[in-house]
C-alpha positions as CSV (number, residue, x, y, z in Angstrom):
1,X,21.3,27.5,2.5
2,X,23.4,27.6,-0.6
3,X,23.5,30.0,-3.0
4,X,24.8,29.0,-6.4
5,X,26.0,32.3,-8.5
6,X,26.2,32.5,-12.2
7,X,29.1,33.9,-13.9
8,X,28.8,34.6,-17.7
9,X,31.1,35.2,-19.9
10,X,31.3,38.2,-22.3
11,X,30.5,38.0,-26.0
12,X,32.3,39.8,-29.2
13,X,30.0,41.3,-31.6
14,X,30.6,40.1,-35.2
15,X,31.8,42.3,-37.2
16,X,30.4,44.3,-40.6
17,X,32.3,41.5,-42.8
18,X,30.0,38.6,-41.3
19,X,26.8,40.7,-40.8
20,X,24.7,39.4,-43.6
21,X,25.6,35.2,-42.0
22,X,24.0,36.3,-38.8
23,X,20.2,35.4,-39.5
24,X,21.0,32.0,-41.3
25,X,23.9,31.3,-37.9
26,X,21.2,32.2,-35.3
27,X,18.6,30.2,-36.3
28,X,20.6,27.3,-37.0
29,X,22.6,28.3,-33.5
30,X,18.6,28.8,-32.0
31,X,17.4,25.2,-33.2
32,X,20.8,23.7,-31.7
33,X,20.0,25.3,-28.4
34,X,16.4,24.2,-28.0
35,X,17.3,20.4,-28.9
36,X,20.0,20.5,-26.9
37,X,18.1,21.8,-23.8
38,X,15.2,19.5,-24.6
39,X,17.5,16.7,-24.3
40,X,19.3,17.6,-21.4
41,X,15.8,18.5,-19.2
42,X,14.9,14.8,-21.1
43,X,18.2,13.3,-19.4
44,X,17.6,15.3,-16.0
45,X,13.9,14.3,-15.5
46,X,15.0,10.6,-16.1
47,X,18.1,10.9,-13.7
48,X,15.3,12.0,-11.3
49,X,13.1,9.4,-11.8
50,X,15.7,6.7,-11.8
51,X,17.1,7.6,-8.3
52,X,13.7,8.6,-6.7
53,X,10.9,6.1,-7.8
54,X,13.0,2.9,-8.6
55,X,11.9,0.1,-6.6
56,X,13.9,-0.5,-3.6
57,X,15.8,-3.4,-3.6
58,X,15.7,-6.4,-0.9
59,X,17.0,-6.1,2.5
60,X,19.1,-9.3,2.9
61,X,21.1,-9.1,-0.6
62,X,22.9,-12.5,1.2
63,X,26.7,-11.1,0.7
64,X,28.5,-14.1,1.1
65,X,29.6,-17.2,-0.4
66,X,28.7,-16.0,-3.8
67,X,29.0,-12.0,-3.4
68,X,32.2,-11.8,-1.9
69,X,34.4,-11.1,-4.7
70,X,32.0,-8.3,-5.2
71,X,32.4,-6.7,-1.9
72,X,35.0,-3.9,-3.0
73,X,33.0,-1.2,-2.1
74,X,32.8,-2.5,1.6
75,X,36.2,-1.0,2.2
76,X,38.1,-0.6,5.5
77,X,36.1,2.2,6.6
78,X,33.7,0.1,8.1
79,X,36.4,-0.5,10.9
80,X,38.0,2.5,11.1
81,X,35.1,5.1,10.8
82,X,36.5,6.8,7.8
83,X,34.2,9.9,6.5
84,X,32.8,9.6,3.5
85,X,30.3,11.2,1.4
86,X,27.0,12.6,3.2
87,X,23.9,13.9,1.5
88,X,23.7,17.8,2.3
89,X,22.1,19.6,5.1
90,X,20.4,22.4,6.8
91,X,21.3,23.8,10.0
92,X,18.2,24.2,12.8
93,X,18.5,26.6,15.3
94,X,16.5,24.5,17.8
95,X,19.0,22.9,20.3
96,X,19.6,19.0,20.5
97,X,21.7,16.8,22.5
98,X,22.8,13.3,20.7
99,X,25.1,10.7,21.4
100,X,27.4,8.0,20.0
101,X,25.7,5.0,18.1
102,X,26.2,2.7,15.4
103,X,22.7,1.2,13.5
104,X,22.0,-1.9,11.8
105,X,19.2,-2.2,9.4
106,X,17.3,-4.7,10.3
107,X,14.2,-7.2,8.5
108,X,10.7,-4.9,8.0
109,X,12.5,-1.4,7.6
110,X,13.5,-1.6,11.7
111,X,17.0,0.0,12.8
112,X,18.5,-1.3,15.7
113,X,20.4,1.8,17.3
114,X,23.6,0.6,19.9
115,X,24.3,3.6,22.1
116,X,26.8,4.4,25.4
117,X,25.3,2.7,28.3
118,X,24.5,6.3,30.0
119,X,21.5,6.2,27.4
120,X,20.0,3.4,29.2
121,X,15.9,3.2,29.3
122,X,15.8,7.3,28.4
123,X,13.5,8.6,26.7
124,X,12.2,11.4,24.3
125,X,15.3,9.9,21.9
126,X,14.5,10.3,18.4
127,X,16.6,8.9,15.3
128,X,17.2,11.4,12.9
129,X,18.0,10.6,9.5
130,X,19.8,11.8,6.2
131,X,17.1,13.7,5.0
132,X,16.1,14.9,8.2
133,X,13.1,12.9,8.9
134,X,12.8,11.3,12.5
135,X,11.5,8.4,14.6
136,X,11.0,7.6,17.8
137,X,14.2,5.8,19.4
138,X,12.0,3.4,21.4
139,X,14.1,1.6,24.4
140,X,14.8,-1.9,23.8
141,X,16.9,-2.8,26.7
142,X,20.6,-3.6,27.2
143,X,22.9,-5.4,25.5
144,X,24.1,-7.9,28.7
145,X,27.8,-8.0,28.5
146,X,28.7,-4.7,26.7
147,X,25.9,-3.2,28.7
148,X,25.5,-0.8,26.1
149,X,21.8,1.0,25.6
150,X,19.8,-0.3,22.4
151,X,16.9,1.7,21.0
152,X,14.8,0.5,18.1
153,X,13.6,3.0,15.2
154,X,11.7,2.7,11.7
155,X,13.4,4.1,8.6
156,X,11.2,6.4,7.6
157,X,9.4,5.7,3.9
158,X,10.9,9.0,2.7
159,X,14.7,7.3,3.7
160,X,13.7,3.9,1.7
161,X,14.0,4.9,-1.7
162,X,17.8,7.1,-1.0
163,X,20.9,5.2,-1.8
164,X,23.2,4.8,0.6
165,X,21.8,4.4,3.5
166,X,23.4,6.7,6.4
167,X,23.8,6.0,10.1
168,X,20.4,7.8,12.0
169,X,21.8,10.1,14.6
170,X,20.2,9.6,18.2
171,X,19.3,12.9,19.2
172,X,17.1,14.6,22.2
173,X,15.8,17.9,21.8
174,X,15.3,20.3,24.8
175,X,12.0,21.5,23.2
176,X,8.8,19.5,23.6
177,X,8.7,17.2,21.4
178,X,5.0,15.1,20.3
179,X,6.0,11.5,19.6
180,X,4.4,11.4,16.2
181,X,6.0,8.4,14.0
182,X,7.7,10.2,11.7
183,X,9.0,14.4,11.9
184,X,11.5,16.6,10.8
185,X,14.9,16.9,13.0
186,X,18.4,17.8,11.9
187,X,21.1,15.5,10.5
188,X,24.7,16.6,11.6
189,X,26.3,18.3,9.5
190,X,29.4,15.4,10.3
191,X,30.3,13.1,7.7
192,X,28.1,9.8,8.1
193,X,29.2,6.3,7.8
194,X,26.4,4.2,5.8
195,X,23.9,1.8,8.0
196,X,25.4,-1.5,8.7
197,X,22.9,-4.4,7.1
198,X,22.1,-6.9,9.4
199,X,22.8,-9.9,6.6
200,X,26.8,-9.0,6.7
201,X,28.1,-8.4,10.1
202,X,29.9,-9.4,13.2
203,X,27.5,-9.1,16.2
204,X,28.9,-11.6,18.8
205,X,31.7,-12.8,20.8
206,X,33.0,-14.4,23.5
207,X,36.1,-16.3,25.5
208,X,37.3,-19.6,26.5
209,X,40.4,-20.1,28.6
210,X,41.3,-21.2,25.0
211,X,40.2,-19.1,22.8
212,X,37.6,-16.8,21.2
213,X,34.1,-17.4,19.9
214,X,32.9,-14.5,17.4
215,X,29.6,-15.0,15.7
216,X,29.0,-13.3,12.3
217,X,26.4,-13.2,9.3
218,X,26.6,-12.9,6.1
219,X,30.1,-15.8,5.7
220,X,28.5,-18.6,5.8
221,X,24.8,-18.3,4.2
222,X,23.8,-21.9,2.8
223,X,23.6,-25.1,4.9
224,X,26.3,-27.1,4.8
225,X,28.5,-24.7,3.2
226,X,31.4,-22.9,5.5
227,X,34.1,-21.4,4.2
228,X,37.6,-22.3,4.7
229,X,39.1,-20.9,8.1
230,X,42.6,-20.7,6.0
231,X,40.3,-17.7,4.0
232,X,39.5,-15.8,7.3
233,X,41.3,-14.2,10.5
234,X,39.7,-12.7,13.3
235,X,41.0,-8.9,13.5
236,X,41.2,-7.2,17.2
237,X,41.3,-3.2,17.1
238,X,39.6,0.0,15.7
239,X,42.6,0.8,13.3
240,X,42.9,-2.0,10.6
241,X,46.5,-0.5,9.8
242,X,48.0,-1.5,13.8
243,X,44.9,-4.2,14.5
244,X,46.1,-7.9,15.7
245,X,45.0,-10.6,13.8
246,X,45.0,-14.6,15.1
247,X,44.0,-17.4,12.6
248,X,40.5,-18.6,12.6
249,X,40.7,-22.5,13.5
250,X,36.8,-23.4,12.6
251,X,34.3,-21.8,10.6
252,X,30.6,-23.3,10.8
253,X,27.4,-21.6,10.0
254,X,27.9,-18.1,12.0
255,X,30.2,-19.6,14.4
256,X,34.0,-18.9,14.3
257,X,36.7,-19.5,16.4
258,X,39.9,-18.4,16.7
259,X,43.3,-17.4,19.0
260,X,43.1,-15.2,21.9
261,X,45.4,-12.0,20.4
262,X,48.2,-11.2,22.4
263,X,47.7,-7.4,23.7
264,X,49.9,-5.2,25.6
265,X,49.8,-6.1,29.4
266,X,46.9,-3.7,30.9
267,X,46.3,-2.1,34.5
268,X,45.5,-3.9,37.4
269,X,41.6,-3.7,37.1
270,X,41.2,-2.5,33.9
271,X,38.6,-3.5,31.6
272,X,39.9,-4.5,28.2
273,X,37.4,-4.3,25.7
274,X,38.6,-4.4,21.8
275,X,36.3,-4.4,18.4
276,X,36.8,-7.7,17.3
277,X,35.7,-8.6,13.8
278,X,36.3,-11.1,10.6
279,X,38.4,-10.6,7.8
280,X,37.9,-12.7,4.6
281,X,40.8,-13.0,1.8
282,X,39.7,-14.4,-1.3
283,X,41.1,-14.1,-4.6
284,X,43.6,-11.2,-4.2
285,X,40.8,-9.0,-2.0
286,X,40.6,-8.8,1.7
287,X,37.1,-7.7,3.5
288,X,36.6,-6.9,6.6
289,X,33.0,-7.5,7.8
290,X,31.3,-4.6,9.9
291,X,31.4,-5.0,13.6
292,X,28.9,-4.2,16.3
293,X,30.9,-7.3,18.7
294,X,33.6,-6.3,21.3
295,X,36.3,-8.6,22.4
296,X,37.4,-9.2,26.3
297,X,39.9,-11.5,27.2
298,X,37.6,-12.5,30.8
299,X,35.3,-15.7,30.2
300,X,31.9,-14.4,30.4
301,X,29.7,-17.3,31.8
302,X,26.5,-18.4,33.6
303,X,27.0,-18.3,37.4
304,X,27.0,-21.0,39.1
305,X,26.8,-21.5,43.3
306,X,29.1,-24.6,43.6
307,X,29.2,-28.0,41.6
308,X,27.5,-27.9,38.0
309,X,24.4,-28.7,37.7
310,X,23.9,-32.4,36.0
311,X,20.6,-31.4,33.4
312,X,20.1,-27.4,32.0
313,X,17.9,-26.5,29.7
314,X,18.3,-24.1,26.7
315,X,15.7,-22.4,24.4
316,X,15.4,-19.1,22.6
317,X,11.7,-17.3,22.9
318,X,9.9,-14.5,21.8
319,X,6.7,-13.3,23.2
320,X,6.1,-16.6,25.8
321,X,5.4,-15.4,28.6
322,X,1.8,-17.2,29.3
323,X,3.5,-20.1,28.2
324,X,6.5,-20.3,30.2
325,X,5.3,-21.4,33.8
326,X,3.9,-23.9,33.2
327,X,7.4,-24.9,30.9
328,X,9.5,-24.3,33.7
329,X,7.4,-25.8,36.6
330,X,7.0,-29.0,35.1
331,X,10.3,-29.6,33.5
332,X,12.0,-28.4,37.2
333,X,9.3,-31.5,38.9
334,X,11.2,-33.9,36.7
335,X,14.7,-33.1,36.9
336,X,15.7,-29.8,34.4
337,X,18.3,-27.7,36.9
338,X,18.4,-24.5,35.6
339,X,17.0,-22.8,32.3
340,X,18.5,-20.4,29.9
341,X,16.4,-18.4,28.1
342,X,17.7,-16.6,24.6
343,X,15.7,-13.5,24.9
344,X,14.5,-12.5,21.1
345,X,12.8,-9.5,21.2
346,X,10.0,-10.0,23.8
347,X,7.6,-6.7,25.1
348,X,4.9,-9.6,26.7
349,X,6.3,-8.7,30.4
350,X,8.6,-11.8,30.2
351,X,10.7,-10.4,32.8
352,X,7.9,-9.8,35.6
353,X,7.2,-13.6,35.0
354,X,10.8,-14.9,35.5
355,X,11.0,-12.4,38.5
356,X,7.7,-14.5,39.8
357,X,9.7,-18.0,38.7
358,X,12.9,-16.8,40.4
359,X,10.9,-15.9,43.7
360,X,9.4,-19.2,43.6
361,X,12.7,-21.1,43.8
362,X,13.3,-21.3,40.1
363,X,16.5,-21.0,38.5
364,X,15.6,-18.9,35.1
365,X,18.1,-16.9,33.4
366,X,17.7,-14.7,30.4
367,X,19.9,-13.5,28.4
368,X,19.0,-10.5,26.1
369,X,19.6,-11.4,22.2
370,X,18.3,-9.0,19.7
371,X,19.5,-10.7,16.9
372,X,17.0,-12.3,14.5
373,X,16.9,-15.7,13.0
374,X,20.0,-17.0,15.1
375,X,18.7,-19.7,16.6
376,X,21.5,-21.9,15.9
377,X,24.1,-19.0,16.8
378,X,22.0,-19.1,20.2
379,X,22.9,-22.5,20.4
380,X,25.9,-23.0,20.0
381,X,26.3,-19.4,22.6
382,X,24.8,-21.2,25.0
383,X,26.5,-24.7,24.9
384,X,30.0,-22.1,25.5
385,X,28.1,-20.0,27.8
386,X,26.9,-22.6,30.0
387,X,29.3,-25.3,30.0
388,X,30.8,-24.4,33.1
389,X,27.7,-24.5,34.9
390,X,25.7,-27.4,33.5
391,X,27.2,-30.9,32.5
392,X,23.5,-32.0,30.2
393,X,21.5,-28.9,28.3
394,X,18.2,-30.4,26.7
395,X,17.8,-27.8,24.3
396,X,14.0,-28.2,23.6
397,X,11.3,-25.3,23.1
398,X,8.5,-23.4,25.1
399,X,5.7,-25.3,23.8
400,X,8.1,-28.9,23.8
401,X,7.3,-31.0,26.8
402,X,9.5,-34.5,27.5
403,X,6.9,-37.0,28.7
404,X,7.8,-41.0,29.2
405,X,4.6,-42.9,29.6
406,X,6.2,-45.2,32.5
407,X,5.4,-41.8,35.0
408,X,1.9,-42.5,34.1
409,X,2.4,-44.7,37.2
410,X,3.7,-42.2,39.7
411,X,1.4,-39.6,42.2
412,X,3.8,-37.1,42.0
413,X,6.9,-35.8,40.2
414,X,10.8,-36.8,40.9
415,X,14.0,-35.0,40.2
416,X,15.7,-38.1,39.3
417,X,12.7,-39.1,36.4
418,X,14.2,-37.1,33.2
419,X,18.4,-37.4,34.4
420,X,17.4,-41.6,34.4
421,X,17.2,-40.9,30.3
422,X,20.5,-39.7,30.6
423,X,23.9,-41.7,30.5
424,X,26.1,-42.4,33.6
425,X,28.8,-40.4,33.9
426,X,31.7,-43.5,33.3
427,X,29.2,-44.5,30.3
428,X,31.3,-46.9,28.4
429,X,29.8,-46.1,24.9
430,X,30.3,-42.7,25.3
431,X,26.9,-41.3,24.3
432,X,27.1,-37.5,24.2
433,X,23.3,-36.7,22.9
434,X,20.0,-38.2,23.6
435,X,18.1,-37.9,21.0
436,X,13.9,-37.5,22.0
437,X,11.4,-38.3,18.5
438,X,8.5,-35.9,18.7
439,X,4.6,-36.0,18.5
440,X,2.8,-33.2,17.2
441,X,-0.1,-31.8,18.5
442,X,-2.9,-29.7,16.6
443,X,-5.2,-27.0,17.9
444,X,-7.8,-29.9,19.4
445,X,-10.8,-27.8,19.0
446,X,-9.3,-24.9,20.6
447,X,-10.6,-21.6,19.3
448,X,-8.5,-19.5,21.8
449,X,-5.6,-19.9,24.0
450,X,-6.4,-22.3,26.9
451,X,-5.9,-20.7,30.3
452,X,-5.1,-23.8,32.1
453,X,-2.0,-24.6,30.0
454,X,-1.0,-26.3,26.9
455,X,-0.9,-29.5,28.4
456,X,-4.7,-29.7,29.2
457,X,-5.4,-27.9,26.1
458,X,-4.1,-29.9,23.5
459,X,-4.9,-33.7,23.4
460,X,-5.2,-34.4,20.0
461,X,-1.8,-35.1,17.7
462,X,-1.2,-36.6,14.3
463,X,-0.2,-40.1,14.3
464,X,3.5,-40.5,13.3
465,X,6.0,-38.9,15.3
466,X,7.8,-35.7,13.3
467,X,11.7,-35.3,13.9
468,X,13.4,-34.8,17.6
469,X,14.8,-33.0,20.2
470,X,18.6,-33.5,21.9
471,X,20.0,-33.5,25.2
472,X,23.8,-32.8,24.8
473,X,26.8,-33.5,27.2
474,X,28.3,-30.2,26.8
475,X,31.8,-31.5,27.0
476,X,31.4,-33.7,23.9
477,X,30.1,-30.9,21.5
478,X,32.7,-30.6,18.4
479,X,34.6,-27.7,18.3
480,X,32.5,-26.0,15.8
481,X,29.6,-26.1,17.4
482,X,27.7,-26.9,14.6
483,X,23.7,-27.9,15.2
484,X,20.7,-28.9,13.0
485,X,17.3,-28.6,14.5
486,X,18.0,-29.1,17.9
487,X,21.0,-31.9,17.2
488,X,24.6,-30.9,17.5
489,X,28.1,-32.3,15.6
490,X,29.4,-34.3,18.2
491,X,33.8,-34.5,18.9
492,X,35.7,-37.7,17.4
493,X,34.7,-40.8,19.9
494,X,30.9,-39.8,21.1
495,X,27.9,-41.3,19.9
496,X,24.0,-39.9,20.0
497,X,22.1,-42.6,21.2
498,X,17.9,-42.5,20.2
499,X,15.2,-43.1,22.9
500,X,12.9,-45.3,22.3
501,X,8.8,-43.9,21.9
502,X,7.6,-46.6,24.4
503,X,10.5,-44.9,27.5
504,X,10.2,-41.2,26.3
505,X,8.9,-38.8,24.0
506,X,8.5,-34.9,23.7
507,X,4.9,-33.4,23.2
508,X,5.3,-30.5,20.4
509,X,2.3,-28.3,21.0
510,X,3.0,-27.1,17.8
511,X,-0.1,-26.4,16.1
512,X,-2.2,-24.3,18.6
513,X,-5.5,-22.5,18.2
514,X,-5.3,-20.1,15.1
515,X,-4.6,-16.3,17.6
516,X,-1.7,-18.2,18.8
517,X,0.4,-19.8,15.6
518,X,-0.1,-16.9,13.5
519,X,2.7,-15.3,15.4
520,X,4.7,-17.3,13.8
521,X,4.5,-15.6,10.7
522,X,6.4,-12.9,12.3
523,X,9.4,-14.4,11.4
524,X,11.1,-17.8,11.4
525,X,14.3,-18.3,14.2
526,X,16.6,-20.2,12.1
527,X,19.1,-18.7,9.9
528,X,18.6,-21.7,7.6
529,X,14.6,-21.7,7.5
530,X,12.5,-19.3,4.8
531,X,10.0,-16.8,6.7
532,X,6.6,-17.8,6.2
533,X,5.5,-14.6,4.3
534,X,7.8,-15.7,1.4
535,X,6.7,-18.1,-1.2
536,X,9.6,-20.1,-1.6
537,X,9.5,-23.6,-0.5
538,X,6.0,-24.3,0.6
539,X,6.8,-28.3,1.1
540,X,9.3,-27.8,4.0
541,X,8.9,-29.7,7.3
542,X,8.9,-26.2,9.0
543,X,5.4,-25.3,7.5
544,X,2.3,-26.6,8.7
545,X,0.7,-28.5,5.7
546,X,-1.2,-26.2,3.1
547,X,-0.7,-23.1,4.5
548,X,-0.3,-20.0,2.7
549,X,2.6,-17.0,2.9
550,X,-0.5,-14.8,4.6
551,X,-0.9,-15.1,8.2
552,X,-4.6,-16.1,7.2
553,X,-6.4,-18.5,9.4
554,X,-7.4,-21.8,7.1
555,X,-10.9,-23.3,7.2
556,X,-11.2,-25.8,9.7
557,X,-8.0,-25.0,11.1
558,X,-9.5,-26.1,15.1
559,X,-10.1,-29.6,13.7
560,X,-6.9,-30.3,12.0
561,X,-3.4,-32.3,12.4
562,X,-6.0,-34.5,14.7
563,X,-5.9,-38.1,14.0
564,X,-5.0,-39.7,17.8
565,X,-6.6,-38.7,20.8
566,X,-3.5,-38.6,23.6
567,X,-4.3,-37.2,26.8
568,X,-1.8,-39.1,28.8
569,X,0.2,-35.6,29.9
570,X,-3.1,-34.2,30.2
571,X,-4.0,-36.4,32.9
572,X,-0.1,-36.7,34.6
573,X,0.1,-32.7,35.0
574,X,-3.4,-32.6,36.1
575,X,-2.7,-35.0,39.1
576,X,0.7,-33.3,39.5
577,X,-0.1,-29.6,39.5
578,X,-4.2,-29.7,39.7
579,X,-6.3,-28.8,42.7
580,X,-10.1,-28.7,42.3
581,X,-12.0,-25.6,44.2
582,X,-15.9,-25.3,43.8
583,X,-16.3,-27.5,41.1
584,X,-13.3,-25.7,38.9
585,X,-9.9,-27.1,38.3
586,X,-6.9,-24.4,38.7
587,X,-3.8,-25.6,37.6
588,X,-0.5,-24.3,40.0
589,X,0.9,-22.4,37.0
590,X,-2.0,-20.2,36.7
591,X,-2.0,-19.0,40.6
């Protein structure tokens, strides 16, 4: 508690000679006093009401192309850790045991908290904030190559309308604690650095035998637009007075790339692990971005038991786990290796049904990746990630099935049926991408998800096909790593060559019964795409046609996007996967 302490300072008495100017002085000296503290409470109730009950302003103020000359108050300390100012606070006597993080303020008011890995799926953690309100630190598993602990809290509505934002601090009282959403806990009485915003920030990387892959937000925000890498260097160390720095060599959407740094040789067996983050000079300033991404010098990569596999497949999901066996079953019948799943944020049990995949035979790997609308980042992660393990990666979605008619004609699947789409090996044109056109399919009637699988489900699609999905030779992605929807930049000297609807075609089971595409309001996976909820660009191809920004269901939303009846993979995976027991059909992805 502070106590502030008045000091006044003695006044003279006037003297005889200006007795008789006292009354006329005092009352002037009395109005002077009330106006002037009439104006100053005036000035302090609006100072008040300005700081408290402004509106708060967006969360993804996009500081980048067009902001960054307007960044001088993102200063060096975001590397270094320098204290600054803190709001005030009062000391508890109850004790508490807390730990090193670093936040970022996520979409919807949600902090992601990065802890030490020792933090690990505990609980009873609680995120206390500047003003001493808390929330529950809920576990939201580890981060897979820095194996470091991450916890998810809200910001409190009491935090939202403070400026700055501080770092929470993750705490654990020794008293019993109730796990109401919101309490009272004690801020440290250490300096805090402010939140890191999730639109301006370096939250990836990783090694080639080359050279180093960092990802970061907030460079490069419009499509099409990258900044030069002669503007940028990548920046290895805590300290940016004795950091290395290597020129950045490409610079596409999030994706940069740049030298490996040379570092003093370490210990036999030592684990070298090094902030790595972005610097950006332009016009006389330099910024470097806020980090949450560590460099190591080893190749981090999908394992692989001997030769690579000739056809992967790559897709980034949230919340598909009644989905995904049937995905994975069928695609594995017709040729698809191994899959790679980009783990966004599911709490569905997805790991229980990979677990059930993997002791099936199935190669399924996921990879845990917190970070939102990144799908293209996820990408191009996975086209490094996996290139030593996988020479083809379709990159096609849960609810994205590859169907060529001509199997139609076959009793059961073959390996060899989706690699024949593929180019040989020696191919003299060089294609590096097959491209696959799409037909969409609406909710058919369905009222509810069906339990035998999308492919039975969903017969009914709209009559021209809508865009397409790519199969890429990993070895002939460009450097940058650049992709659109699905289709990647190719190197100098590669082609993408375009199947033809009559040899194959991917069913998009896009538009399913009404409980099931609302999630998709949630929140869009490409960096590029507008959320739903906003109402900005109601025309795009993302959107289904005449929906609102409310996750409302539409009248006569069962019967729509239905203008061809196509049951042809209805009847294939039926014959493929079906088996008929009293009378009921039981497809083998719901046993």
């Amino acid at each position: 508690m502070q106590h502030h302490h008045h000091h006044h300072q003695p006044s003279s008495k006037p003297t005889a000679h200006h007795q008789h100017h006292l009354p006329a002085l005092e009352a002037v000296a009395m109005r002077g006093k009330v106006r002037t503290a009439s104006l100053l409470l005036l000035l302090a109730l609006f100072a008040f009401l300005h700081v408290h009950l402004r509106p708060s302003p967006p969360l993804d103020p996009r500081l980048g192309l067009s902001n960054l000359s307007n960044l001088s108050n993102l200063s060096l300390a975001y590397a270094v850790r320098e204290a600054g100012s803190a709001p005030s606070r009062h000391v508890s006597s109850v004790p508490e045991e807390s730990t090193d993080a670093v936040s970022i303020l996520f979409p919807a008011w949600e902090v992601l908290v990065i802890a030490p890995p020792a933090t690990a799926g505990g609980r009873g953690w609680r995120c206390v904030f500047q003003n001493n309100a808390t929330s529950p630190a809920t576990p939201a598993g580890v981060l897979p190559f820095t194996k470091r602990a991450m916890f998810k809290c809200r910001l409190p509505p009491s935090v939202r309308r403070l400026r700055p934002f501080f770092q929470p601090a993750l705490t654990r009282s020794s008293s019993e604690e109730k796990e109401e959403e919101e309490g009272e806990g004690t801020f440290p009485a250490t300096a805090a650095e402010e939140l890191f915003r999730w639109s301006f920030l370096a939250y990836e990387s990783l090694s080639t035998e080359d050279d180093v892959v960092l990802f970061v937000k907030g460079v490069n925000n419009r499509q099409g637009i990258n900044r030069s890498p002669d503007e940028l260097s990548c920046v290895f160390g805590d300290d940016p007075a004795t950091a290395v720095r290597t020129a950045v060599t490409s610079s596409a959407q999030e994706v940069f790339r740049c030298a490996h740094p040379k570092l003093p040789a370490a210990d036999s067996g030592t684990e070298i692990k090094i902030k790595i983050t972005l610097e950006v000079a332009r016009e006389n300033r330099v910024t470097l971005i806020p980090s949450v991404a560590y460099y190591t010098p080893e190749q981090r990569r999908l394992a692989a038991d001997g030769p690579r596999s000739l056809l992967c497949a790559c897709t980034m999901v949230h919340n598909v786990a009644k989905f995904l066996k049937e995905w994975v079953m069928y695609h594995a019948s017709v040729g698809v290796d191994r899959f790679l799943l980009y783990d966004n944020d599911s709490d569905d049990g997805l790991r229980s049904v990979v677990d059930d995949l993997s002791r099936g035979g199935y190669d399924v790997q996921v990879l845990t990746w917190p970070w939102p609308k990144t799908q293209e980042a996820g990408f191009s992660h996975g086209a490094i990630y996996a290139n030593a393990s996988c020479e083809w990666m379709a990159y096609v979605d849960v609810d994205e099935f590859v169907f060529a008619p001509a199997w139609n004609s076959s009793a059961r699947p073959s390996k060899l049926m989706l690699t024949s789409l593929l180019p040989a090996r020696d191919d003299p044109a060089r294609n590096g991408q097959v491209s696959i056109k799409c037909y969409e399919f609406g909710p058919s009637h369905q009222k509810t998800h069906p339990p035998e699988g999308v492919t039975q489900g969903y017969t009914c699609r709209r009559r021209i096909e809508q865009r397409h999905k790519s199969v890429l030779r990993l070895d002939a992605a460009d450097a940058s790593l650049l992709n659109v929807i699905h289709h990647f930049r190719l190197k100098e000297g590669y082609r993408s060559r375009q199947v033809r609807l009559e040899d194959a075609v991917v069913n998009h089971y896009k538009y399913q019964a009404w409980s099931e595409f609302r999630t998709k309001f949630r929140r869009r996976v490409s960096a590029y795409v507008v959320d739903w909820t906003q109402a900005i660009n109601p025309a795009s191809k993302d959107r289904a046609p005449g929906l609102g920004f409310e996750p409302v269901e539409p009248r006569g939303w069962a019967q729509r996007f239905c203008e061809v009846w196509d049951d042809r993979l209805k009847a294939l995976t039926r014959r493929w996967f079906g088996s008929e027991s009293s009378s009921e059909l039981n497809m083998a992805w719901q046993r």
